[in-house]
C-alpha positions as CSV (number, residue, x, y, z in Angstrom):
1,X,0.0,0.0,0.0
2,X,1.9,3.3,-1.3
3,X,1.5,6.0,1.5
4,X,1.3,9.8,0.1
5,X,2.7,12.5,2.4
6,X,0.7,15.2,3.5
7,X,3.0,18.6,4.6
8,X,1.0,20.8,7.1
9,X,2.6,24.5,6.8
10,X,1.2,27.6,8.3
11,X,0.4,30.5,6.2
12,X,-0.5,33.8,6.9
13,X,-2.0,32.1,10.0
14,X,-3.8,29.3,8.6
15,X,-2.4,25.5,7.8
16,X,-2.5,24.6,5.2
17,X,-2.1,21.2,4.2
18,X,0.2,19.7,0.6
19,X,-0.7,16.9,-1.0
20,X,2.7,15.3,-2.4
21,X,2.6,12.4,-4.2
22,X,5.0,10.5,-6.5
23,X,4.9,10.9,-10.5
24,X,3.5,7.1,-11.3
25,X,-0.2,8.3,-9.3
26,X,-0.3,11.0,-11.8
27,X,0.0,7.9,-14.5
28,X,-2.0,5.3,-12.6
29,X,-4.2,7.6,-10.6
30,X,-5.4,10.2,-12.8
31,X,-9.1,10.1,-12.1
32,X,-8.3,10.0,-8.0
33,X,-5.6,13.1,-8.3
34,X,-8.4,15.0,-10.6
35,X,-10.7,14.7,-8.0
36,X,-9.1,15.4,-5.4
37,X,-7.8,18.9,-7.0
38,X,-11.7,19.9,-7.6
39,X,-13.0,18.8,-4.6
40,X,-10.2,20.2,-2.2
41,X,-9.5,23.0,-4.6
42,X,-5.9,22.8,-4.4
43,X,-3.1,21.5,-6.0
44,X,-1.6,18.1,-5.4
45,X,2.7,18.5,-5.8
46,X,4.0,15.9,-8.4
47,X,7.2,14.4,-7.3
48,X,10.0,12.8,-9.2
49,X,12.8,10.5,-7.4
50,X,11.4,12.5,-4.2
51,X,11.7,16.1,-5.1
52,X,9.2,18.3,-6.1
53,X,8.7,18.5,-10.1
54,X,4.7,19.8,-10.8
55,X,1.6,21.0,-8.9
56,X,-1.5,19.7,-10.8
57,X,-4.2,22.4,-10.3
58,X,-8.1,22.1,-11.5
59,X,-9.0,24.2,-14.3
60,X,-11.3,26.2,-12.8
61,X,-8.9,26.9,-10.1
62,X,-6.2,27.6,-12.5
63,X,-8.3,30.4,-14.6
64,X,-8.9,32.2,-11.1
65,X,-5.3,32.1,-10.4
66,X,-4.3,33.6,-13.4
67,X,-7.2,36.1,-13.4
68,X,-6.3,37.2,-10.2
69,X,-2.6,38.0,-11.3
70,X,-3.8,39.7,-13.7
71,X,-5.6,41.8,-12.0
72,X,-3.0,42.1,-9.5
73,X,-0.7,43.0,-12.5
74,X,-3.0,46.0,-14.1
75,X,-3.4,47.2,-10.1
76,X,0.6,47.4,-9.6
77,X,0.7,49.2,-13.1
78,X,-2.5,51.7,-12.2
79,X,-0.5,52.3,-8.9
80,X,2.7,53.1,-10.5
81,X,0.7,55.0,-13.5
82,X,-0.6,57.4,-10.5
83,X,2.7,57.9,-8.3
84,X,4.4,58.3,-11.6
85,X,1.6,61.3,-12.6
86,X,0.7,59.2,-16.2
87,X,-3.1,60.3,-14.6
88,X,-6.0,61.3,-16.8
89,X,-9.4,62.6,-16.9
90,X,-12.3,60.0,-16.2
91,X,-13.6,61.0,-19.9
92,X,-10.3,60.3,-21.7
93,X,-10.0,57.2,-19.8
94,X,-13.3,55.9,-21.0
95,X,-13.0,56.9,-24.7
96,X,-9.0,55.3,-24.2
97,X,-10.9,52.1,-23.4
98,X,-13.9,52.3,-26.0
99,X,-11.5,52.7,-28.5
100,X,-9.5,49.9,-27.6
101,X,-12.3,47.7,-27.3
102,X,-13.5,48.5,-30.4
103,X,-10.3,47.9,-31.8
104,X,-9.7,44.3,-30.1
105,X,-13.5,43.7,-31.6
106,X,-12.6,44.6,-35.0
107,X,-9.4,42.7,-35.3
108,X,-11.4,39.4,-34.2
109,X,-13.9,40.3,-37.3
C-alpha cells in the first residue's frame, strides 16, 4: 500500500495542508488526483525520485489564479501610473478604453 505524504505548513496564519505524491499516481491515478484537486481546490505536488517536479491544479482553479494575477498586474501598473503622474481625466479614460475595445472587436472580425 503506497502512502502519500501530506506537509501541514502555516500561512498567513492558517495551515494549510500539501498533497505530495509521487509521478506514477499521476499515471496510474489520474481520475483519483483529478478529483481530489476539484474537490479540495488545491493543487496536489508531483514528485519525481522525491523532489518536487509539478503541482496539478483544477482548471477552474487555474483560470482564477491567473485572473487574479492579472488583476494584480493591471493594479501594480495603475499604482505606478498614478505615483508616476501618467493620470487622466475619467472621460479620456473611457474613450481610451472604447477605443481599444473596439479595436480588439474589429481585429477578431
Amino acid at each position: 500500500m503506497i502512502e502519500y505524504r501530506y506537509i501541514l505548513i502555516v500561512k498567513r496564519g492558517a495551515i494549510v495542508e500539501l498533497n505530495i505524491r509521487p509521478s506514477a499516481d499521476l499515471r496510474n491515478k489520474y481520475n483519483e488526483i483529478s478529483k481530489q484537486c476539484k474537490e479540495t481546490r488545491e493543487a496536489v505536488i508531483i514528485t519525481v525520485n522525491g523532489r518536487g517536479d509539478t503541482a496539478v491544479l483544477g482548471l477552474q482553479d487555474y483560470r482564477q489564479m491567473k485572473a487574479e494575477l492579472e488583476l494584480l498586474r493591471t493594479l501594480a501598473e495603475a499604482e505606478d501610473d498614478v505615483q508616476n503622474g501618467r493620470i487622466g481625466s475619467m472621460q479620456e479614460s473611457l474613450d481610451n478604453l472604447r477605443e481599444s475595445l473596439l479595436n480588439r472587436k474589429n481585429e477578431n472580425v
